[in-house]
C-alpha positions in Angstrom: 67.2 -26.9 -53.0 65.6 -24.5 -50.7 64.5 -20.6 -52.3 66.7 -18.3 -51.5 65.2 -15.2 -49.1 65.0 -11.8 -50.5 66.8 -9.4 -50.4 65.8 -7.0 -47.1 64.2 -3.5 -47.8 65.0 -1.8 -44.5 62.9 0.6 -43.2 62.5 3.3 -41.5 59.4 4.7 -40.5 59.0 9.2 -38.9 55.9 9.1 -36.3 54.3 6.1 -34.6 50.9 7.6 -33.3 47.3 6.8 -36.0 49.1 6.4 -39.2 52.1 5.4 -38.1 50.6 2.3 -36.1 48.8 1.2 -39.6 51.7 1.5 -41.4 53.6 -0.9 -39.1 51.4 -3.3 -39.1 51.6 -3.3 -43.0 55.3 -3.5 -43.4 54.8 -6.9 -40.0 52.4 -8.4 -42.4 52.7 -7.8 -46.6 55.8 -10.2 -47.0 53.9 -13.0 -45.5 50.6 -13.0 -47.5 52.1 -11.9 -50.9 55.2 -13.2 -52.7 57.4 -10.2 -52.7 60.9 -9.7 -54.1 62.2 -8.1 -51.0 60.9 -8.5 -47.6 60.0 -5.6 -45.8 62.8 -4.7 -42.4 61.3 -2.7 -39.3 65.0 -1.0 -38.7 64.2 1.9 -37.2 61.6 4.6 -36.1 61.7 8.4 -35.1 60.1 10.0 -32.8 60.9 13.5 -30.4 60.2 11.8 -27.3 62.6 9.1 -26.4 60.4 7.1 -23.9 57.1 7.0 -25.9 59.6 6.2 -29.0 61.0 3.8 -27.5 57.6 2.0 -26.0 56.0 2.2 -29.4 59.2 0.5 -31.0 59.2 -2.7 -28.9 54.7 -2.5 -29.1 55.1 -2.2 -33.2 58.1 -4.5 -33.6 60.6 -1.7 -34.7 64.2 -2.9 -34.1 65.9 0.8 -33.2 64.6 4.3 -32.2 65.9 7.5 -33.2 64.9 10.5 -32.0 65.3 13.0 -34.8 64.3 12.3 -38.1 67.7 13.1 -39.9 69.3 10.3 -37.8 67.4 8.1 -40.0 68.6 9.4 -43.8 71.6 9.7 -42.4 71.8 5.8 -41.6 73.7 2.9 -44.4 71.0 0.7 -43.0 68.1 2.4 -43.9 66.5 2.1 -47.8 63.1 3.9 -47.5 61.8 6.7 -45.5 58.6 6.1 -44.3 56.6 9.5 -43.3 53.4 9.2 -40.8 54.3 13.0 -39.3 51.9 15.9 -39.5 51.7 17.6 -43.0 53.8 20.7 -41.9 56.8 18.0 -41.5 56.2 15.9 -45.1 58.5 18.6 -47.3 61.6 18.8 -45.7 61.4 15.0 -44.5 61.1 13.7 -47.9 63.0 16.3 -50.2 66.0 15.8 -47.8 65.5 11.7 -48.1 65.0 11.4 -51.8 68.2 13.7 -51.9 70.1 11.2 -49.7 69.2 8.8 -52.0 66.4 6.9 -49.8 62.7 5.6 -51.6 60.1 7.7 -49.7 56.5 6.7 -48.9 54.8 9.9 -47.8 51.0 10.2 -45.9 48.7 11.8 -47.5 47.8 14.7 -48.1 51.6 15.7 -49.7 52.2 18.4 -48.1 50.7 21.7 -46.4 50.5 24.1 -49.8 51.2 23.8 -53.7 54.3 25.2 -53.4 55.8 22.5 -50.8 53.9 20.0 -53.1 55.8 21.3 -56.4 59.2 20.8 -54.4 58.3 17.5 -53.6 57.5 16.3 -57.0 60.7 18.0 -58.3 63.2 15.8 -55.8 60.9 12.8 -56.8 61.0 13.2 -60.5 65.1 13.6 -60.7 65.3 11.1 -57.8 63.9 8.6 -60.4 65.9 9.3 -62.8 68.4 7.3 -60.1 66.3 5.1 -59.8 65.1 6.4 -56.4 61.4 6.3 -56.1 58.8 8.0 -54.0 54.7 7.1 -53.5 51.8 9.0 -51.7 49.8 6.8 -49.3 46.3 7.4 -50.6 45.9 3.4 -49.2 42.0 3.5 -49.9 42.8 2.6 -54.1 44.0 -0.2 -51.8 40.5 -1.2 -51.0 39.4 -4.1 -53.2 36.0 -2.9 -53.5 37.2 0.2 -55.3 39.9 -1.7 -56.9 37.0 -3.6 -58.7 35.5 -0.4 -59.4 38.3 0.8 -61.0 38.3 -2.2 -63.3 34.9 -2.1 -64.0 35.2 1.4 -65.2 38.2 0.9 -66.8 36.3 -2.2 -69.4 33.5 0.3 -70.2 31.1 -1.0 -68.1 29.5 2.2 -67.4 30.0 3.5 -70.9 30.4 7.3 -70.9 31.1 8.4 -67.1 28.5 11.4 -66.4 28.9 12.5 -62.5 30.6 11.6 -59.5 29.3 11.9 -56.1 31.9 11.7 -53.1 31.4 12.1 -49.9 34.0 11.6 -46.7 31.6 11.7 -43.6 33.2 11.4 -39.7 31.7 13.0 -36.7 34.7 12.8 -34.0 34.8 16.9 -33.6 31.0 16.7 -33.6 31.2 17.5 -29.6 32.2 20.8 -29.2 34.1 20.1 -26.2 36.4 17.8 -28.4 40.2 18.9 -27.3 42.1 21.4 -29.4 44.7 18.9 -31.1 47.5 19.4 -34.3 44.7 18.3 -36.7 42.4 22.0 -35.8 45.9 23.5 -36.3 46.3 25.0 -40.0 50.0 25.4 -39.1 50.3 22.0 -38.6 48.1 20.4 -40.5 47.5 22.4 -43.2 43.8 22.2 -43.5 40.7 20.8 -41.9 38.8 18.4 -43.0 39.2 19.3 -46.7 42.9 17.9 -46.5 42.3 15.1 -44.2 39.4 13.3 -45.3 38.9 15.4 -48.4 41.7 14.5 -50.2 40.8 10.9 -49.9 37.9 11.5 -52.0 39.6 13.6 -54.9 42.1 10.9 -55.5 39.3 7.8 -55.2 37.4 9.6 -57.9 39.8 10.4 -60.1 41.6 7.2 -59.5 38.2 5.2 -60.3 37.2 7.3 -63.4 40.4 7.4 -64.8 39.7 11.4 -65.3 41.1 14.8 -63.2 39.3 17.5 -62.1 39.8 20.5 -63.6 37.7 23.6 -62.0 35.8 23.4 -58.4 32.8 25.7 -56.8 33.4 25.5 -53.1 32.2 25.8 -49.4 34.1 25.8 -45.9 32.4 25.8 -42.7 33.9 25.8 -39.1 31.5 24.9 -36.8 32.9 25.2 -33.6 36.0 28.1 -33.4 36.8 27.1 -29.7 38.0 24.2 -28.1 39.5 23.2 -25.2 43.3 23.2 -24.9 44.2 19.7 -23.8 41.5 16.9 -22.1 41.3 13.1 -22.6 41.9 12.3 -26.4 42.2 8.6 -28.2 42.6 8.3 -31.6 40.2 10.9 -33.2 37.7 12.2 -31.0 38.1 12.6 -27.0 36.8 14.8 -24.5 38.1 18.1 -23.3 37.4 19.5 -19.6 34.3 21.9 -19.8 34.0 25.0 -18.1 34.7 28.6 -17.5 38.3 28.7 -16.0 39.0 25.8 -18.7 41.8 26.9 -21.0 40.4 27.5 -24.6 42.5 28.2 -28.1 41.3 29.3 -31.5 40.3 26.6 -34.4 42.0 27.7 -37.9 40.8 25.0 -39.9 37.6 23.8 -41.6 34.7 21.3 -40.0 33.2 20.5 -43.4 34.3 21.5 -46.7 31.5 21.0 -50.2 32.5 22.0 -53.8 30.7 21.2 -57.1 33.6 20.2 -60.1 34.0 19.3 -63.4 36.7 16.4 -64.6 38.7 16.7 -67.6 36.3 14.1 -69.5 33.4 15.7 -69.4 31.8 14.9 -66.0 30.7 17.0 -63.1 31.0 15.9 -59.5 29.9 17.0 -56.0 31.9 16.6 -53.1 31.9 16.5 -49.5 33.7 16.0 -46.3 32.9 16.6 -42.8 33.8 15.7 -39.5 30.6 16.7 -38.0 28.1 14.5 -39.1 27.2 12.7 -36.0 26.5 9.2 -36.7 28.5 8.3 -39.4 31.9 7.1 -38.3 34.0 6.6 -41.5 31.6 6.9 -44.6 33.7 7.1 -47.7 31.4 6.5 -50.0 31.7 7.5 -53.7 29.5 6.9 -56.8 30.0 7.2 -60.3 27.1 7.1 -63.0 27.7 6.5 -66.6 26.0 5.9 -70.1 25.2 2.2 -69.6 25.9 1.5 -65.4 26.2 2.9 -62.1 28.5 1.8 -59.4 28.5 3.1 -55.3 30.6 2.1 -52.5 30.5 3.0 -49.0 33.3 2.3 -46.4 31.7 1.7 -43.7 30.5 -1.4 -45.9 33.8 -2.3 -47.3 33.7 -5.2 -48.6 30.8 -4.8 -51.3 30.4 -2.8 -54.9 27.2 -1.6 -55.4 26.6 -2.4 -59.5 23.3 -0.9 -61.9 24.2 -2.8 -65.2 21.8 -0.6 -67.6 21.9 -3.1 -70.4 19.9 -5.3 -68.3 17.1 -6.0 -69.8 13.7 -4.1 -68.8 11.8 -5.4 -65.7 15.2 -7.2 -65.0 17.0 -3.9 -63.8 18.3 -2.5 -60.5 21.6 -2.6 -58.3 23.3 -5.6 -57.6 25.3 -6.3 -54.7 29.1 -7.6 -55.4 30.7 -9.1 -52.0 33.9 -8.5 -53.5 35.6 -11.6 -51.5 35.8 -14.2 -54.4 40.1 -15.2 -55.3 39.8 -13.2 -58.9 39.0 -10.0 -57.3 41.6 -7.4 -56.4 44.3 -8.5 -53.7 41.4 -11.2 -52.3 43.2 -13.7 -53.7 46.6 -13.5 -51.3 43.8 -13.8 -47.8 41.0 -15.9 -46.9 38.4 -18.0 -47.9 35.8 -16.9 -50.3 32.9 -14.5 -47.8 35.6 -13.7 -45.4 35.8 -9.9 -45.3 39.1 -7.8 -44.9 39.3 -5.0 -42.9 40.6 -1.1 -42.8 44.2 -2.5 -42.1 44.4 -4.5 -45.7 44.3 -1.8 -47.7 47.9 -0.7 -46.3 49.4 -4.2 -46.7 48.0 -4.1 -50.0 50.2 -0.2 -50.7 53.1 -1.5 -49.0 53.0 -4.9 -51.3 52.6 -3.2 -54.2 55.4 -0.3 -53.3 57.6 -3.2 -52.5 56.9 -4.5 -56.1 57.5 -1.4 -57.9 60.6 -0.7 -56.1 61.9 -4.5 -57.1 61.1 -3.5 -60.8 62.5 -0.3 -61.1 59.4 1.5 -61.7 57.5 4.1 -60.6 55.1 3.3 -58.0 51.7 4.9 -57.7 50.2 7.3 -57.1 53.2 8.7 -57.5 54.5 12.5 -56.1 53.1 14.2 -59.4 49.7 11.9 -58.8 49.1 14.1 -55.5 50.5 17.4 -56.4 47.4 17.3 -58.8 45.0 16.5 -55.5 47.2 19.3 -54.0 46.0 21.9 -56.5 42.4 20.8 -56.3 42.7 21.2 -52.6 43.9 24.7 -52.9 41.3 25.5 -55.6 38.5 24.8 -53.5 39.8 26.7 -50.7 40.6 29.8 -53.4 37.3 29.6 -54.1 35.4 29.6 -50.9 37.9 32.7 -50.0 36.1 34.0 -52.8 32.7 33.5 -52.4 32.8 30.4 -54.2 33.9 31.8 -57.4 34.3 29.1 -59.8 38.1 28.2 -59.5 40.2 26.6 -62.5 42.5 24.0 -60.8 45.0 25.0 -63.1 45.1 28.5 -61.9 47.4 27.3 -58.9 49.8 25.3 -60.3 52.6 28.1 -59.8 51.3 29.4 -56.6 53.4 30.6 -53.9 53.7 29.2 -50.5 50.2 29.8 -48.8 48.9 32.1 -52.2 46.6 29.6 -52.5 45.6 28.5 -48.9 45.5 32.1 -47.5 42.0 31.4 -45.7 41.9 32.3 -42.1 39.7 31.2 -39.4 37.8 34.2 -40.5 37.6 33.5 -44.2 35.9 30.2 -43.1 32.0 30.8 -42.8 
């Protein structure tokens, strides 16, 4: 007697460029290296132009196109909204979904202020009381290496966490002829690289540790306030045309973003994230030191855990080196061989597996709507307090902020 198939959880997915190509190719592949209760349907994706759409639908595997995002909540064949759109689109998209009744799963950062962010998590939370569910994509928990950590930290083998160190280094806007695009558009995008790389590192600390920060010291820089409108751009980075008839607009966002902070538990942290730090290409790295251990990780070497075990004994001690590829460690077990490394793309299979599972059960996937409001307000805390010449900043202090009360910094404000 053969298994029966699961049930389908049809899809549909807003935006197809960066994220919206990862996420594809997690919803192609997580039914087919993990035993899920439903398998995943590519029904449909939106996009405003109909022929790119449409190309990137048959390139991705995506069985229909619309080309307004409504189209798709509106649809009986649709069960979970899927947003990879700029952050100025996230609010509406997914307060309008969960309304309809659709699961969301939502890019990161939630949205472009507190206030949007505070909406969101208000449709999430009474969604779920029908057992409609939503998720924010922070897929770098995802990454086994920092999965590990999280267990590690979570058995006491650091004892007493005491700092945090987090740092998000890129340098694709390092060339100052880099082409003006939504992501240097506060409008759009909300904020520079605070939001987009930034928040990555707020949630992987305070995922790790177990522990929220509460109060942040901070520092924005814009390097480069001009750039040219339009040139030659893939991916992040590209070339703009030089020169002195070239069009030129206005940057309103940050380059590189530091802030000191202090966690609910005790422990103070120092954070960073640039995309001007030529050389290092994607350098999450974060490390927490404790009581009794230490643990790093860096991105850019993915698929190892730095460990210090302090109850080593003396002449015995110093970091080990974990190549976290053995069947016991987090999500290793469901792909290859022991030594055989995964790559930037698993750690979105490994949130669209485990979404799928917590949608099968009937509970609350994370990090849920609530889990990034909280990296919302530390966003807008540290951008309070470099409007403020880096006044220390409760986090707390903007939980009932306004739209933009709390991200009110203007290309000006930015030094």
């Amino acid at each position: 007697m053969t298994k029966a198939e699961p049930a389908p959880l049809r899809i549909g997915m807003v935006g197809y460029a960066f994220m919206g190509a990862a996420h594809s190719h997690a919803w192609r592949t997580a039914h087919r290296f993990f035993d899920l209760p439903l398998t995943p349907q590519l029904t449909a994706v939106a996009g405003r132009n109909a022929a790119a759409v449409e190309e990137a639908a048959a390139r991705m595997g995506w069985a229909s196109t619309e080309t307004d995002w409504r189209a798709l909540i509106e649809r009986d064949d649709i069960d979970l909204i899927d947003i990879c759109s700029p952050g100025n689109t996230h609010a509406e998209i997914a307060v309008a979904a969960l309304r309809a009744g659709k699961h969301v799963l939502c890019e990161k950062p939630l949205a472009n202020t507190v206030a949007e962010a505070e909406e969101m998590a208000a449709a999430a939370q009474e969604a779920a009381c029908n057992g409609v569910f939503a998720m924010c994509g922070y897929s770098y928990r995802r990454t086994p290496a920092l999965a590990l950590a999280k267990r590690m930290v979570d058995d006491g083998r650091l004892g007493k966490i005491r700092q945090v160190r987090a740092q998000y280094l890129q340098d694709w806007l390092s060339d100052e002829n880099a082409p003006l695009t939504w992501r240097l558009d506060r409008e759009v995008s909300g904020s520079g690289a605070l939001g987009d790389i930034g928040a990555h590192i707020i949630d992987a600390a305070q995922f790790v540790t177990g522990q929220q920060i509460t109060g942040v010291s901070a520092l924005l820089e814009t390097f480069t306030r001009r750039r040219p409108v339009g040139g030659d751009f893939v991916g992040l980075g590209g070339h703009g045309a030089a020169g002195e008839d070239q069009p030129m607009g206005d940057v309103s966002v940050d380059d590189a973003a530091i802030f000191t902070a202090r966690f609910d538990g005790g422990p103070i942290g120092v954070f960073e994230a640039t995309r001007a730090a030529l050389g290092r290409k994607n350098a999450m790295r974060l490390e927490v030191n404790g009581s009794q251990g230490s643990l790093a990780f860096d991105f850019e070497d993915m698929n190892f855990l730095q460990f210090y075990d302090g109850t080593d004994r003396p002449g015995e001690q110093g970091f080990h080196r974990i190549m976290v590829t053995e069947p016991e460690h987090p999500y290793v077990g469901n792909w290859w061989p022991t030594g055989h490394g995964l790559g930037y793309e698993h750690g979105f299979t490994h949130q669209a597996a485990d979404l799928v599972a917590a949608l099968a059960a009937g509970t609350q996937p994370a990090p849920s709507f609530a889990d990034a409001l909280q990296v919302q307000r530390v966003l807008a805390a540290v951008e309070e307090s470099a409007a403020d010449d880096s006044r220390w900043t409760p986090v707390d202090a903007t939980a009932h902020s306004s739209a933009g009360a709390a991200l009110k910094t203007t290309t000006e404000e930015i030094r």
